[in-house]
C-alpha positions in Angstrom: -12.9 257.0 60.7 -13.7 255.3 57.3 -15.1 251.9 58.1 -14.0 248.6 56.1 -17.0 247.4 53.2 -17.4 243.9 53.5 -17.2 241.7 50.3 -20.9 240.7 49.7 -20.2 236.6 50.9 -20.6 234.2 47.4 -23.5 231.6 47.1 -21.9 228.4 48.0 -22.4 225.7 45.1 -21.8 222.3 45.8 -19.5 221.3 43.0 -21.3 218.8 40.1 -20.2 215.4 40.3 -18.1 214.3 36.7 -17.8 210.9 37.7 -18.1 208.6 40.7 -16.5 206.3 43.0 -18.1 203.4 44.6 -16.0 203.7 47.7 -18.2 206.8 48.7 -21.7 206.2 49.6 -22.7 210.2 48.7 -21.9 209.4 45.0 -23.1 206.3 45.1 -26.7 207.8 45.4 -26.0 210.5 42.8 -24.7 207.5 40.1 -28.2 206.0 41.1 -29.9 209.0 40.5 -28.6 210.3 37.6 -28.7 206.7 36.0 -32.2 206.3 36.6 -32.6 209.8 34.6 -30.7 208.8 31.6 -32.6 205.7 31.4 -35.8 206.9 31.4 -35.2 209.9 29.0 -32.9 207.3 26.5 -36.2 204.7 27.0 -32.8 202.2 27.7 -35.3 199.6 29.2 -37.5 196.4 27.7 -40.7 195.5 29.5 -41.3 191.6 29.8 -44.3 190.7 31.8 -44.4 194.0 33.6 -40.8 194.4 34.8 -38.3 196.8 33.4 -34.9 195.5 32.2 -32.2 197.4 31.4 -30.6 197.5 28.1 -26.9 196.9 27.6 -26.5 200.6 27.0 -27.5 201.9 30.2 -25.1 199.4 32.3 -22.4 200.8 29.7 -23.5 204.1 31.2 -23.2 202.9 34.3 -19.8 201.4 33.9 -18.4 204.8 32.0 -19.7 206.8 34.8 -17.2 205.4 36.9 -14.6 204.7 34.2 -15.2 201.0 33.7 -15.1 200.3 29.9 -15.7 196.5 28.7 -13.2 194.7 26.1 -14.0 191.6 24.5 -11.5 189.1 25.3 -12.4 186.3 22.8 -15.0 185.4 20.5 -15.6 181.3 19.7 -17.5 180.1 17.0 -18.9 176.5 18.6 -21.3 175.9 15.7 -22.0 172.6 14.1 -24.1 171.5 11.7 -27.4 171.8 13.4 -26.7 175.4 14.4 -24.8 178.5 14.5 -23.5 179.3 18.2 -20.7 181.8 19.2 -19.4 182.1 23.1 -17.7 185.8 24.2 -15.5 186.7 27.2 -15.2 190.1 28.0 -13.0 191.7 31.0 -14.2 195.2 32.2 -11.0 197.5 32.4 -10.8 200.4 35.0 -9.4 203.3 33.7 -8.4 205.0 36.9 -6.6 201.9 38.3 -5.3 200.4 34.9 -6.9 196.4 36.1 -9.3 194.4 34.9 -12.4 194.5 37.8 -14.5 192.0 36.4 -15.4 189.7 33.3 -18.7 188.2 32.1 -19.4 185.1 29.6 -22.4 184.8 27.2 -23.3 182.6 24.5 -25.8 183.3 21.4 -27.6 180.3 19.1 -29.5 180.1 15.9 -31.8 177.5 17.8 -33.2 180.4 20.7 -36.6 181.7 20.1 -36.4 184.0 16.8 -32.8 183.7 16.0 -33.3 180.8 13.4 -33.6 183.3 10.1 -30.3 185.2 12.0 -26.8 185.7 10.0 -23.6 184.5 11.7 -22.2 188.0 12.2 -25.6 189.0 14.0 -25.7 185.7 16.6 -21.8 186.9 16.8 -22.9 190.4 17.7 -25.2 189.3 20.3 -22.8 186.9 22.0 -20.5 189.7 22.7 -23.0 192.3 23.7 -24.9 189.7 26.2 -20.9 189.2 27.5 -20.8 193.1 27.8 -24.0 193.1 29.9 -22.7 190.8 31.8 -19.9 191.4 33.1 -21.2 194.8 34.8 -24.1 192.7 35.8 -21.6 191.2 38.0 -20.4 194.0 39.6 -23.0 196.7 39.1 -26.3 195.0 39.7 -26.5 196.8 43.3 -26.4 200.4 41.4 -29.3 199.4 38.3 -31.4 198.1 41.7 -30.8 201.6 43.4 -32.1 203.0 40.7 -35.2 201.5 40.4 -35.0 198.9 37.5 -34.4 195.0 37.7 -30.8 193.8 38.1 -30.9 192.0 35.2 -29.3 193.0 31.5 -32.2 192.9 29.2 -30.8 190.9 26.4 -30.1 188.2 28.9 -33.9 188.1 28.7 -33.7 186.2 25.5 -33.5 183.4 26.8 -36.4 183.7 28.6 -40.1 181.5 26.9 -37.5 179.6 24.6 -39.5 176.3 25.7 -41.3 175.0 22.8 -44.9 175.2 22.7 -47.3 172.4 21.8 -49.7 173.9 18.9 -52.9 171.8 18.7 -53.4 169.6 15.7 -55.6 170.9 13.0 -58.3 168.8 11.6 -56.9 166.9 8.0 -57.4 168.5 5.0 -59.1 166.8 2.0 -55.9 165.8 0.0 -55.4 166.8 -3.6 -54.1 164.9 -6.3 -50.2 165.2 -6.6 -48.4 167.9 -8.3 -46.2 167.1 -10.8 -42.9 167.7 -9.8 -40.8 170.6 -11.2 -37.5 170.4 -12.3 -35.0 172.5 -9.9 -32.1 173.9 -11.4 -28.7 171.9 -8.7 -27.0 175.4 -7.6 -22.9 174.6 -7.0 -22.1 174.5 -3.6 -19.4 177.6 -4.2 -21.7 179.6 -5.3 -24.1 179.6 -2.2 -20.5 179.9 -0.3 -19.8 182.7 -2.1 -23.2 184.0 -1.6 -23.2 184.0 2.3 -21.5 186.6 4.5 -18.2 185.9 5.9 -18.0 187.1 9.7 -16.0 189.9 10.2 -12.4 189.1 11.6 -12.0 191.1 14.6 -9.1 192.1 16.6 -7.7 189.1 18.4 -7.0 188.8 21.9 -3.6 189.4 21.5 -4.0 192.7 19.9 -6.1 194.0 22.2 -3.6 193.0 25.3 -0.9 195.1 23.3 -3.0 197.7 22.7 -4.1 198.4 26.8 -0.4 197.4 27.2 0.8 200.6 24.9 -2.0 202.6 26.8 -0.5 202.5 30.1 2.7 204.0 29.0 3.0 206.9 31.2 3.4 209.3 27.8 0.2 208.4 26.7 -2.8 210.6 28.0 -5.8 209.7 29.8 -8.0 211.0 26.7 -6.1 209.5 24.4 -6.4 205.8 26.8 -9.8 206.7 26.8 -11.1 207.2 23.5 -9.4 204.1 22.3 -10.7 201.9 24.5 -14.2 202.6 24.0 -13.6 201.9 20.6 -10.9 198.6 21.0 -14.4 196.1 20.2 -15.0 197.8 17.2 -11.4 197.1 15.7 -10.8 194.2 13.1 -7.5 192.8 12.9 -6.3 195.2 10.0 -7.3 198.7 12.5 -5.9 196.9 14.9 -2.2 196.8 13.5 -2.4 199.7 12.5 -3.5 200.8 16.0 -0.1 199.4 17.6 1.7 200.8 15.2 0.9 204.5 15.5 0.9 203.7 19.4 4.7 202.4 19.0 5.4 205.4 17.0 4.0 207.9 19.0 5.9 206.9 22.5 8.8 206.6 21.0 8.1 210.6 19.3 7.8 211.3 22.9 10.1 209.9 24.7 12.4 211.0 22.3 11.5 214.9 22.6 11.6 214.4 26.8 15.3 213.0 26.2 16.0 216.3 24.2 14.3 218.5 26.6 15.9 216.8 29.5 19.4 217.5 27.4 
C-alpha cells in the first residue's frame, strides 16, 4: 500500500508592507521604523543646539507613505517697501479617500536672519515649503516623534535666534580727510526693473481645484491621480492649462470608447 508524499510545508513570509494606515497600530510602528531609516541614510535632518529636526523631505516621506501629498492652495505677496514677505496655504490631499486631511500656513521675509541678500522667487519658495512642512506637522508630528527625531519641521527653525544682537562699540578711528566725491553715472529706473527677476506665475488656486476635480473622475487611474499630484506645485499657469485640457480630453476618449463597448 503506496503511502501519500507530503508536500514539504512553504516558509511562511509575512507580506512587506507598501504603504500604511494610521488606523492600525502594527503599521504604525513599521511607518516609524522605516522613516527613521530613510532619514538617517538620506541625512534628511539639521542639528540646532544638539537636537535633530526634520527636513521638509522626510515629512513628505512620511505623508507619501500613507498617500498624503500636499498642494499649495495660495501664495500672497504681502511685501512693502521695507521688505519682501510672501504667506502660503497648503491643504494635504489623501489619495485613498479623495479629501483634504489637513492644511498648514507659513510665511517667509527678507527681514529674518540671513534672508536680506534673498530674491523674491527664493523667500516665495520658502514660504510654500515651510507651508508644506507644516501642514503634516499638524497631523504627523506623533509619527517623526516615534521615530526618534523632534516633532518639529526643520525649516520652521528659521525663525529661531532672529533677535538682533547688540555688537559692542569699537573704539573711533582717527578720521581722514574727505574724499572727493565721485560722479555716479543716475541708472533709469526701467532698467534696474528690467534687470530683476520677475517671480514665476504659478498655477492659481483655481487650477489646481479643477485639476483634483478632473482626477477623481472614476476613468482616471490611481497612477495617473498620483503622478500628477506630486507634481501640481510645480505647475505655472501655462502647464496648468494645458494640464486640464488633456485631462478634459482624455475622459471624454474614455468615456466615449466605454459607450461603444457597452453598445
Amino acid at each position: 500500500m503506496s503511502q501519500a508524499v507530503k508536500a514539504p510545508k512553504e516558509s511562511v513570509r509575512k507580506p512587506k508592507v507598501e504603504s500604511y494606515d494610521l488606523s492600525h497600530s502594527d503599521e504604525t510602528l513599521h511607518l516609524a521604523t522605516d522613516l527613521a531609516k530613510f532619514i538617517k541614510e538620506n541625512k534628511l535632518t539639521t542639528n540646532v543646539q544638539g537636537k535633530e529636526f526634520v527636513n521638509v523631505e522626510g515629512w513628505q516621506y512620511a505623508g507619501s507613505r500613507l498617500g498624503i501629498v500636499p498642494v499649495v492652495e495660495h501664495v500672497i505677496n504681502v511685501s512693502n517697501e521695507q521688505e519682501i514677505k510672501y504667506q502660503a496655504k497648503v491643504i494635504l490631499f489623501d489619495l485613498k479617500s479623495g479629501q483634504t486631511v489637513g492644511a498648514g500656513f507659513a510665511v517667509c521675509s527678507s527681514k529674518e536672519q540671513g534672508k536680506k541678500f534673498y530674491q523674491e522667487f527664493a523667500i516665495m519658495s520658502m514660504a510654500q515649503t515651510r507651508a508644506i512642512g507644516k501642514a503634516y506637522r499638524n497631523i504627523l508630528a506623533w509619527i517623526i516623534r516615534a521615530a526618534g527625531y523632534e516633532p518639529t519641521p526643520a525649516e520652521e527653525m528659521d525663525y529661531a535666534g532672529n533677535t538682533p544682537t547688540v555688537a559692542e562699540t569699537p573704539a573711533p578711528a582717527p578720521q581722514a580727510a574727505p574724499a572727493a566725491p565721485v560722479a555716479m553715472k543716475a541708472v533709469p529706473a526701467e532698467s534696474v526693473a528690467a534687470a530683476a527677476p520677475s517671480a514665476p506665475a504659478y498655477a492659481s488656486a483655481s487650477q489646481k481645484e479643477e485639476i483634483i476635480r478632473l482626477l477623481n473622475h472614476p476613468v482616471v487611474t490611481r497612477a495617473e491621480k498620483t503622478k500628477m499630484l506630486l507634481n501640481i506645485n510645480r505647475l505655472d499657469e501655462e502647464r496648468a492649462t494645458q494640464a486640464i485640457a488633456k485631462l478634459k480630453k482624455a475622459i471624454d476618449d474614455r468615456e466615449n470608447g466605454q459607450t461603444a463597448a457597452a453598445a
